[in-house]
N, C-alpha and C positions, 0 to 999 in steps of 0.2 A: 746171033740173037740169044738173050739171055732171057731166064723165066720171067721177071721185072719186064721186059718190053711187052710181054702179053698181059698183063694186069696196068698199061696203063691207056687209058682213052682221054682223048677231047674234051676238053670243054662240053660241048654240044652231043657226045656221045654220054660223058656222064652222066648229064641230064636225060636221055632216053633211057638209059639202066635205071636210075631212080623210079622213072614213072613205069616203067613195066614192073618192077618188083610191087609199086602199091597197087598197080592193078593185081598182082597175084595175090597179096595179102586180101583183099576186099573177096576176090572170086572165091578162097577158102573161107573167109566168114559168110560169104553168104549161104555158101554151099553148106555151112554148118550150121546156120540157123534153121534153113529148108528143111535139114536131116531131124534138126532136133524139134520140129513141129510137131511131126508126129507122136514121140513120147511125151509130149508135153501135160498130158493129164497123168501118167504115171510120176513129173516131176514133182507138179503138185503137191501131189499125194505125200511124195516125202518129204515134201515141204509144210505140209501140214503133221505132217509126223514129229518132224523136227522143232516146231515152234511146240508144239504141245509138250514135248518130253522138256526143251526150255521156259516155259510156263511154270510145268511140274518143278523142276531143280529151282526156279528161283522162289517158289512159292516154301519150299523147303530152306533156303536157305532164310527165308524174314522168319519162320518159324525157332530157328535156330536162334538168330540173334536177337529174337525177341526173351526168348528163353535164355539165354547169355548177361542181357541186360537186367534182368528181372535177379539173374543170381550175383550179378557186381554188385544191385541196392543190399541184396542181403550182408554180403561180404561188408560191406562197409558199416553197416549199426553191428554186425557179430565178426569181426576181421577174422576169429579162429574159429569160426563153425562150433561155437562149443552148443548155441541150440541146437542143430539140427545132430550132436555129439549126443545129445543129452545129458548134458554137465550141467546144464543151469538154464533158467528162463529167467528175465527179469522181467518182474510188474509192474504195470505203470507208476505204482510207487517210489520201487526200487530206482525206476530210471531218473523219477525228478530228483531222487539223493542223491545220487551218481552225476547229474548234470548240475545240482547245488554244490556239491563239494569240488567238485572243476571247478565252475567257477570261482570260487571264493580262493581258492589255490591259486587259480591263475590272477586273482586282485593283488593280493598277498607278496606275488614274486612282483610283481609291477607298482605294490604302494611307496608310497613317497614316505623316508622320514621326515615324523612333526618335527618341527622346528621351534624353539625359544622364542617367547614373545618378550617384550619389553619388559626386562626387571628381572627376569630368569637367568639363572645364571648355573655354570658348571665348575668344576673348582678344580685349577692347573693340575694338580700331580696324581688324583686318582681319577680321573677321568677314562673309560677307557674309548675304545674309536665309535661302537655306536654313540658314545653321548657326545663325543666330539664333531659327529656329522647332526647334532641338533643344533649346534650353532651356525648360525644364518652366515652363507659363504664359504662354509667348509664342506668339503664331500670327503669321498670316500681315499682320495689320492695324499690330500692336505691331513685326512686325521692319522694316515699310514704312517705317514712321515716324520707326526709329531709325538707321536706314541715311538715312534723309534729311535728318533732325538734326545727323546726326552728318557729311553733308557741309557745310550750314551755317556748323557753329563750326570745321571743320577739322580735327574729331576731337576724342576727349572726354581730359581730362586725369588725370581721375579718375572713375569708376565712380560714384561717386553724380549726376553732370550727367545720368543717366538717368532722375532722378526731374522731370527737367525735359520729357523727354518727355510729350506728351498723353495722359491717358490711364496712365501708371505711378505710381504714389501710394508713400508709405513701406512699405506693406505689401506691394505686389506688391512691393517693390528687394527687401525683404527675404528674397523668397523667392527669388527671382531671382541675387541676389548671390554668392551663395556657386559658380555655375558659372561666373563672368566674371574673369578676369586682366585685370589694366589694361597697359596698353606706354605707351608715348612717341613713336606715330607720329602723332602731329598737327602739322597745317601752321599758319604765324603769318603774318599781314597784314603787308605790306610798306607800315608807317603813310606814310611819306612820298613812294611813288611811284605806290600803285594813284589810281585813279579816283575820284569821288566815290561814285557809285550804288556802285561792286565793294565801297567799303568800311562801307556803310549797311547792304548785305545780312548782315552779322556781327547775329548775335540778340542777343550781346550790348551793340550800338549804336545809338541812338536818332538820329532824324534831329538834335536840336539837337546832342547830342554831335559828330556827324560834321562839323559847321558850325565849331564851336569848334574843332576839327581842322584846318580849312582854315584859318579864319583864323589860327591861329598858325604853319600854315606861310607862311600870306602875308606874316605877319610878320615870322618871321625866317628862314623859307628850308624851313625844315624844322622838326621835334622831334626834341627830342634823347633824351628818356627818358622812362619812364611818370612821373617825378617834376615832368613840366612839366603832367602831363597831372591831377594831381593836385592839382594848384593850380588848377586851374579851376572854376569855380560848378558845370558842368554836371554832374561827376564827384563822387560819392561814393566814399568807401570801398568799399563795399561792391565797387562798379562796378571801380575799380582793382586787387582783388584778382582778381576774376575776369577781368578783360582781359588783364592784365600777362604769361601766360602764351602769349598770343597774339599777342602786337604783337610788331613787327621794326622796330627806329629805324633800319638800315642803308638808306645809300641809294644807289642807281646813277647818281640823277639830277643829285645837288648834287656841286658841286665848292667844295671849303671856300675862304673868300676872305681873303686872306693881307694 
């Protein structure tokens, strides 16, 4: 026989172990409440002890966050304590100034630019981006664009080069157009003295064109007119009409050779 053979019982035995253990458990609670009869007005008592001293701590603790709260409102109209610092008290005056000039500040970063009515107009080449977000349809993204374009080519020669902008299609020019005057203040490349890269960066110039550039001034010193320019593979039509308003054959650098 092994120790296991003495821990195991019956069916019908385990059930009697069960019920004598809850009989024993019940006989020491009873025998403990019987006992604890008799002290029972000294429990009281420290039962009345106890809630009174918990009465007392919570009654201190609303005093506490009553006092807490009272100094968050303060914190908030003075965030740095400078009243209670004594750096400064503001007067009921003082604060409707302080609460007028908020405001008006905070109108100010939220106002809307006025816009162009009917018959107002802006004029293409000196315009700069705020009077360009007064025209009805353009904001702040369209006037970036075209104030940046528009240093590029040097300035626009005609009002519709704005459909060459990113981003403005025939339908916006069209809406667009009727507030814009065109002028004549655009600047022309000095074809025979800038740099190679200064004269590449033209939108209207493709690096092979600018190549065909140099070499004919390799050539013969210089160019003389869009009409040389014209004769070349690299130049279309198309391309000659639009450049020609921009080029400058004058040169500072050549001295003609006699």
């Amino acid at each position: 026989m092994i120790w296991k053979d003495l821990l195991y019982f019956q069916k019908g035995s385990r059930m009697a172990v069960i019920i004598l253990l809850i009989l024993i458990m019940l006989t020491l609670i009873f025998t403990t409440i019987i006992s604890s009869g008799n002290s029972s007005e000294i429990a009281l008592q420290q039962n009345d002890s106890i809630i009174s001293e918990f009465n007392k701590f919570r009654n201190q603790l609303k005093e506490r966050d009553s006092i807490n709260y009272s100094e968050n409102l303060t914190e908030q109209k003075d965030p740095y304590n400078l009243q209670q610092k004594g750096i400064y008290k503001l007067s009921k005056n003082d604060q409707n100034i302080r609460d007028s000039h908020k405001s008006s500040r905070t109108n100010s970063n939220f106002s809307k630019t006025t816009k162009l009515s009917a018959g107002e107009t802006i004029i293409l080449n000196t315009t700069d981006t705020a009077q360009w977000k007064m025209v009805p349809g353009i904001g702040s993204a369209y006037s970036s664009r075209i104030i940046k374009y528009r240093a590029l080519l040097g300035g626009f020669v005609h009002k519709e080069q704005l459909m060459e902008v990113y981003g403005i299609d025939s339908e916006m020019y069209s809406r667009i157009s009727p507030y814009i005057d065109e002028d004549s203040n655009n600047t022309k490349l000095k074809i025979n003295d800038l740099e190679f890269r200064d004269i590449l960066r033209h939108p209207y110039l493709n690096y092979e064109q600018v190549i065909a550039i140099f070499n004919l001034r390799d050539k013969k010193g210089k160019v003389d007119s869009i009409n040389e320019l014209s004769m070349l593979e690299e130049f279309t039509a198309e391309d000659i009409s639009r450049l020609e308003p921009y080029l400058d054959f004058k040169s500072q650098n050549f001295t003609q050779i006699e």
